[in-house]
C-alpha positions in Angstrom: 46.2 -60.0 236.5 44.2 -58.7 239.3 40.1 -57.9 238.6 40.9 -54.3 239.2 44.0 -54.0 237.2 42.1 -56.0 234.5 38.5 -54.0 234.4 41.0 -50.5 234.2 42.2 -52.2 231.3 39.4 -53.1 229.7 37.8 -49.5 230.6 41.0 -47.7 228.9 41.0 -50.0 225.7 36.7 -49.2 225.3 37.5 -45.7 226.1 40.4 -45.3 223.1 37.8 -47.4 221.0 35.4 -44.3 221.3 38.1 -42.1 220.4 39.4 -44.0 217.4 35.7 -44.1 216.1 35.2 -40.1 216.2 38.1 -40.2 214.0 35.2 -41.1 211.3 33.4 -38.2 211.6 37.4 -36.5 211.5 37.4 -37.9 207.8 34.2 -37.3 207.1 33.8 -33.5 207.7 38.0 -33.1 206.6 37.3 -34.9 203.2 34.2 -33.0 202.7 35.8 -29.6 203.2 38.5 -30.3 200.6 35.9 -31.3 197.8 33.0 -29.3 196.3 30.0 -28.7 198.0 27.5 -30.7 195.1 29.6 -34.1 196.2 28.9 -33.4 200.3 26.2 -35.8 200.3 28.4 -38.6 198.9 31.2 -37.8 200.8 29.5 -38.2 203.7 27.5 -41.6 203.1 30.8 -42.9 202.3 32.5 -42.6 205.4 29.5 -43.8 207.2 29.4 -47.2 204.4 32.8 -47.3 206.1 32.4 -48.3 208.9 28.9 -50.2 208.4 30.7 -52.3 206.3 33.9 -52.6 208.2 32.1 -53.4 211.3 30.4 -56.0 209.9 33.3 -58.1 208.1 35.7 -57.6 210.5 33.5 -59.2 212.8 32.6 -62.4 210.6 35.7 -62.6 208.7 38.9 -59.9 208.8 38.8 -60.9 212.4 39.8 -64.2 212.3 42.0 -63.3 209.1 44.5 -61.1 211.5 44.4 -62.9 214.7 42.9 -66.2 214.1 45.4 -69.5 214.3 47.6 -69.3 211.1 49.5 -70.6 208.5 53.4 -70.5 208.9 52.6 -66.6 210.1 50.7 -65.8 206.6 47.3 -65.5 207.2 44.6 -66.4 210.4 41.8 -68.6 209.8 38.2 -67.0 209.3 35.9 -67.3 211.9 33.0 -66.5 210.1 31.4 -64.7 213.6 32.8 -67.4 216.0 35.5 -65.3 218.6 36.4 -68.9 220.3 39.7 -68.8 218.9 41.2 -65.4 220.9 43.0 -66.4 224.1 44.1 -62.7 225.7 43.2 -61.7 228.9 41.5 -58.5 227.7 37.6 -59.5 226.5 37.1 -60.4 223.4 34.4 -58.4 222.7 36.0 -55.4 223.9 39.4 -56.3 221.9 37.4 -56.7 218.3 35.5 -53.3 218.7 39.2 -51.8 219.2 40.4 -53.4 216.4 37.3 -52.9 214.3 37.9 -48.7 214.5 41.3 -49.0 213.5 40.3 -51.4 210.2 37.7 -48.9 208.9 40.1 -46.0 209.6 42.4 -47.6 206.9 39.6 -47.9 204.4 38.3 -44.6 205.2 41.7 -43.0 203.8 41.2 -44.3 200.1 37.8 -42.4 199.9 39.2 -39.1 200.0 42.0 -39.4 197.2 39.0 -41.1 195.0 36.4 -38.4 195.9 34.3 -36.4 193.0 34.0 -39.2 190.7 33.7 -42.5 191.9 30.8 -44.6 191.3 29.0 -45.3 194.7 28.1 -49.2 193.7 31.8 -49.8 193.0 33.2 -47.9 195.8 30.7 -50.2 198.3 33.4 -53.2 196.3 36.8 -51.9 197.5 35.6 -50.7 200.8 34.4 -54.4 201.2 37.9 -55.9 199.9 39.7 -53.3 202.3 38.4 -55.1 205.6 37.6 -58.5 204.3 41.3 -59.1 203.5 43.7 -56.8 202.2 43.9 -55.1 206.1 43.4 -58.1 208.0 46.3 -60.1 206.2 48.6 -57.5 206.0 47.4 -57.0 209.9 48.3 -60.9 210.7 51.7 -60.1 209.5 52.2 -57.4 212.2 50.1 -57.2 214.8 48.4 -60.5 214.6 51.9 -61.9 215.6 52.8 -63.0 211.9 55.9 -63.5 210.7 57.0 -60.0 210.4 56.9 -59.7 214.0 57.9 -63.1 214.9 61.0 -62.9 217.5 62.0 -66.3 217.8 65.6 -66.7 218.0 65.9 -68.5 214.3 63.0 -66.9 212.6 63.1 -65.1 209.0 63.2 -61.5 211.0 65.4 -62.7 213.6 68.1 -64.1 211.2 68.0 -61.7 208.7 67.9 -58.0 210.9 68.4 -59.4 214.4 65.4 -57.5 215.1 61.4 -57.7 214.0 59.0 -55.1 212.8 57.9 -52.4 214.7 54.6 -50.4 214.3 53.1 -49.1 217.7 50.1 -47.9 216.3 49.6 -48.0 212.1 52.0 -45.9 210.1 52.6 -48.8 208.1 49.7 -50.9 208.8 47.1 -48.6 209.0 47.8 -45.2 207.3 50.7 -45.9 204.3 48.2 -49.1 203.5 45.4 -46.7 203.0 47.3 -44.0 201.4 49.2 -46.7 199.1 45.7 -47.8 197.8 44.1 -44.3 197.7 47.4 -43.4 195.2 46.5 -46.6 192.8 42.6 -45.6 193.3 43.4 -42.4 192.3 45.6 -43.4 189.2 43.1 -45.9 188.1 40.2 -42.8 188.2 42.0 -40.2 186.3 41.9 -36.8 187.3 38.3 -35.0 187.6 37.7 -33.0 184.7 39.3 -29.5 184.6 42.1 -30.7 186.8 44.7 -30.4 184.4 45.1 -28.3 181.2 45.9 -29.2 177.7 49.2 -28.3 178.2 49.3 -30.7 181.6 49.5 -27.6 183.8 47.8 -28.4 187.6 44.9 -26.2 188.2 43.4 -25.9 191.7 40.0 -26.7 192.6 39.4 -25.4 195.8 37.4 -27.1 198.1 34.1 -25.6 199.5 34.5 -25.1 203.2 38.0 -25.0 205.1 35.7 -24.5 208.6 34.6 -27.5 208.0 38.0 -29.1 206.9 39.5 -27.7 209.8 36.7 -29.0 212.2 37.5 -32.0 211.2 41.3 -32.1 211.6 40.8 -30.6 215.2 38.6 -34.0 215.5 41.0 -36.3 214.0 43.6 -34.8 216.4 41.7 -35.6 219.4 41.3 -38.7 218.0 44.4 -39.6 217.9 45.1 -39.5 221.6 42.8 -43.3 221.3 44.4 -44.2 218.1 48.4 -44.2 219.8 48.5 -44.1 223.8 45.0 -46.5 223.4 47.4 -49.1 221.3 49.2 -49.9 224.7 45.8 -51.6 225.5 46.5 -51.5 229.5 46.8 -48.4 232.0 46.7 -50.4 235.0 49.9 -50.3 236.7 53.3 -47.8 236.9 54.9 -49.2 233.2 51.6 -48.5 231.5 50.7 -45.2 233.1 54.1 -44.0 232.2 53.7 -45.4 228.7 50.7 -44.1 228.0 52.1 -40.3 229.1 54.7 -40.6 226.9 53.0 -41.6 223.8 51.0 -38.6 224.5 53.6 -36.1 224.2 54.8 -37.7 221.7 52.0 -37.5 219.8 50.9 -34.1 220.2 54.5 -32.8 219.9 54.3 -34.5 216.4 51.5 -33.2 215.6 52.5 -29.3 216.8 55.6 -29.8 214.5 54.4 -30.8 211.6 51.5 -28.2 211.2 54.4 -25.6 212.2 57.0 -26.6 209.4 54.1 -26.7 206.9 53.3 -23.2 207.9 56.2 -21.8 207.4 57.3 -23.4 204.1 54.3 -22.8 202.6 54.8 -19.3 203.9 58.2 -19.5 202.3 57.2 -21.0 199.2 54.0 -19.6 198.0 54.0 -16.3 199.7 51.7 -16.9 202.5 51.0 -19.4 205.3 48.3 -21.9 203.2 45.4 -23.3 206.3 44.4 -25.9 203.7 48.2 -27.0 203.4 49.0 -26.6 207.2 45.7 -28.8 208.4 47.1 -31.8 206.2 50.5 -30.8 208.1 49.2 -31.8 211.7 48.2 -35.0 210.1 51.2 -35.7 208.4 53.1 -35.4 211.9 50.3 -37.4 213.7 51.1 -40.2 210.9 54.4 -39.9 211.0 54.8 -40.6 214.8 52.8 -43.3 215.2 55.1 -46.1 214.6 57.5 -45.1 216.6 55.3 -42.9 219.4 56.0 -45.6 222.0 60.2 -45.8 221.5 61.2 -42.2 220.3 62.2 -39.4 222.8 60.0 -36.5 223.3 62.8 -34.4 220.9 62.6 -37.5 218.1 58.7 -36.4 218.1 59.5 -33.3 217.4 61.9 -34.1 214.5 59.6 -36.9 212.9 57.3 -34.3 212.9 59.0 -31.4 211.4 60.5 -34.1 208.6 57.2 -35.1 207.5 55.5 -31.6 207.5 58.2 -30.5 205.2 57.8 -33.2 203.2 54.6 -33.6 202.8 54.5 -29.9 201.1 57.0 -31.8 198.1 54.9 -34.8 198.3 52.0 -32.9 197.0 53.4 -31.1 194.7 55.2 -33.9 193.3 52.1 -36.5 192.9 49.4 -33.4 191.6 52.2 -31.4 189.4 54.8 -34.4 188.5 53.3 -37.7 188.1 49.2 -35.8 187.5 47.3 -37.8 190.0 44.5 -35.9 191.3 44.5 -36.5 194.9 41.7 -33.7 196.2 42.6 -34.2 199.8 46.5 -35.2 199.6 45.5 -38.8 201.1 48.1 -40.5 199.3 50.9 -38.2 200.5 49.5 -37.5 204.0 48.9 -41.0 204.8 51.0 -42.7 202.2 54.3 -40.8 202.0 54.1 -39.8 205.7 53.1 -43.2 207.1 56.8 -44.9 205.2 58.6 -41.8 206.5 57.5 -42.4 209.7 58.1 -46.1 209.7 62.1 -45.3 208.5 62.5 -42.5 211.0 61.5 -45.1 213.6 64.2 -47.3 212.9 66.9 -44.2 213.3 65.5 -42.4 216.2 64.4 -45.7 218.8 66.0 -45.0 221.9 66.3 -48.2 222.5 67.6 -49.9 219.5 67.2 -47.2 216.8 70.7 -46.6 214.4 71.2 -43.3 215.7 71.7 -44.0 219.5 74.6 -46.6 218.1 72.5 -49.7 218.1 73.3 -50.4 214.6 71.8 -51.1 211.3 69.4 -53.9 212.2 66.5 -52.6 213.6 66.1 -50.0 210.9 66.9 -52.8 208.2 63.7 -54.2 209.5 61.8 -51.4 209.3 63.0 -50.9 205.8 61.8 -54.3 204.8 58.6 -54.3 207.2 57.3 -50.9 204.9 58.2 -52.5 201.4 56.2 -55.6 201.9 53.0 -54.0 203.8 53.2 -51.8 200.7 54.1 -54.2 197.9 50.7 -56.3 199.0 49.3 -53.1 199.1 50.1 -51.6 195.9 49.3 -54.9 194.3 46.0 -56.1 195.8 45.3 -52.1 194.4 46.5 -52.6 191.1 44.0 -56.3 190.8 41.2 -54.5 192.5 41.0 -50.8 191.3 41.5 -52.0 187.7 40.0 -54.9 187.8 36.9 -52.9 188.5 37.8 -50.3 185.9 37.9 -53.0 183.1 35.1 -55.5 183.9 32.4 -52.8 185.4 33.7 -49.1 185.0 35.0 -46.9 188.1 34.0 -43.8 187.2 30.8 -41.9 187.1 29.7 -40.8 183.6 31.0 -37.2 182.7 27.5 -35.2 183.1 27.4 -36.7 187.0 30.5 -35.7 187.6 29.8 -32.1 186.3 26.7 -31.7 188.0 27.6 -33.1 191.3 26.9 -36.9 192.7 24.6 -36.2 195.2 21.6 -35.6 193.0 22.2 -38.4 190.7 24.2 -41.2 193.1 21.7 -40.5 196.4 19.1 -38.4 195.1 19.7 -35.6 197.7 21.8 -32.5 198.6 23.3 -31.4 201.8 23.0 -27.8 200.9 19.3 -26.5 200.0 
């Protein structure tokens, strides 16, 4: 690769870095619209503990865990703050930073589903697990070129589906990870007090400031446009300009769609068009396409996007009124629920080897399988950690901190005087 071709490279992965990282601030003001105003102050230092934390274990350890040297295409060695071992063409310093946004966005996700009543000393514990290894493994897997993705002619993937795992950008990896372990971090919490009647009937607690949630969605979108076309990692040269354009559209068609079929069943189910249920729509669509953002037509955009903000209204409903999870923000669903849809609806609408163009079954049998282990590990690394925690140290804050708000009595402060 020519010097040019390779600093425009380097430029456009730095510059989708940047992006990827003002999703935090996304998270943070979206999260902290949806929940009460005495628990801003938490909210807040939580998504910035985030990414401290992130930063700094991807670097020494998470790393090495998803792209070091590895064993049979399980794991990658740790490398403890030594980058030796990465051999791309792209620097490595400039490749870890990318991969370091997209590791805390994962572990960002949980802390909205847990919000109002989590202990701040245990919730510096599973942000800590997230990025030391339950991403980075699950990462090797996938992107790290694991076994999952390993296309050698007599590999497991290769002689079971005649295809390998696809994930252009972190449906599965990255968002139905996150919003698998915010669902178990939410079961292991219980609901906040006053969720749920005597009789088990849902009652809403509204959060304090949609401006601010929608702020922060309008952030997260623009975000975005780092988080998919920035996972081609090149925009030197005719392939990558055009791929780059058309995960673009794709993504903001996505996105367009999904808010739109949230609006409208939400106007068709409850009466009127809901702004809280219709932000979480653009996200679902924005999850939903970006597996597949890279081999679906401009029109499969659209109906990824439409199929996951209809969804995503049930999906809701289902986990708050059905199964009584509290889920303040609808992490679990957006993320969670969204991120496998959009993984399956991948393997159906691929132009190039998805079941519905008449490829056949294979490709989407690896999708199918892809999801189920990313989430299995998930769910149970959740299930080991979350109540784990619970039983040996206690999860949750006592009942008068939750009443009273955590910002006093977890950081001594307020946001709002």
């Amino acid at each position: 690769m020519n010097e040019i071709g390779l600093s425009l490279d380097t430029v456009w992965m730095l510059l989708a870095a940047m992006l990827v990282f003002w999703m935090q601030p996304g998270f943070a003001l979206c999260e902290a619209g949806f929940t009460r105003s005495k628990n801003t102050a938490n909210i807040l230092m939580k998504n910035f503990v985030d990414f401290m934390f992130g930063s700094l274990l991807f670097f020494f350890v998470g790393f090495g865990f998803m792209f070091g040297s590895d064993g049979a295409g399980f794991i990658g060695m740790p490398n403890w703050g030594d980058l030796s071992f990465y051999k791309g063409e792209l620097p490595v310093e400039g490749f870890l930073i990318f991969e370091t946004v997209f590791c805390a966005t994962s572990a960002t996700i949980v802390s909205g589903a847990m919000a109002e009543r989590t202990k701040f000393s245990m919730y510096l514990i599973y942000s800590a697990a997230i990025s030391l290894f339950i991403y980075p493994i699950e990462g090797h897997w996938t992107w790290g070129g694991g076994w999952l993705c390993n296309d050698a002619a007599d590999s497991f993937m290769m002689s079971l589906f005649g295809d390998v795992f696809h994930d252009f950008a972190g449906s599965a990896i990255v968002h139905s990870v996150g919003g698998v372990l915010a669902l178990i971090g939410a079961m292991a919490l219980g609901p906040r007090i006053g969720k749920y009647s005597a009789d088990g009937k849902s009652r809403a607690i509204p959060g304090h400031n949609l401006t601010l949630a929608s702020l922060g969605v309008f952030i997260l979108w623009m975000g975005w446009f780092g988080f998919n076309p920035g996972s081609q990692l090149a925009a030197s040269g005719e392939v990558n300009r055009v791929a780059i354009s058309h995960v673009f559209l794709t993504t903001n068609l996505a996105a367009v769609a999904g808010g739109t079929a949230t609006m409208f069943i939400t106007w068709m189910k409850y009466g009127k068009p809901s702004l809280s249920l219709t932000l979480n729509g653009v996200l679902a669509g924005l999850v939903g396409i970006t597996a597949g953002c890279d081999l679906v037509s401009p029109t499969g955009a659209v109906i990824i996007g439409l199929v996951c903000g209809v969804v995503l209204v049930f999906a809701i409903e289902f986990i708050d009124h059905r199964l009584h999870i509290d889920d303040p923000v609808g992490a679990s669903s957006v993320h969670g629920v969204c991120g496998i849809l959009g993984t399956l609806l991948t393997g159906l609408l691929s132009t190039s080897n998805g079941a519905f163009y008449g490829h056949g079954w294979g490709f989407f049998g690896a999708e199918c399988f892809g999801i189920l282990i990313i989430d299995l590990w998930a769910a149970a690394c959740g299930f080991i950690l979350f109540f784990g925690i619970k039983k040996l140290h206690g999860l949750r804050v006592d009942a008068r901190i939750e009443d009273e708000g955590l910002d006093i009595y977890e950081h001594g402060e307020t946001c709002y005087n």
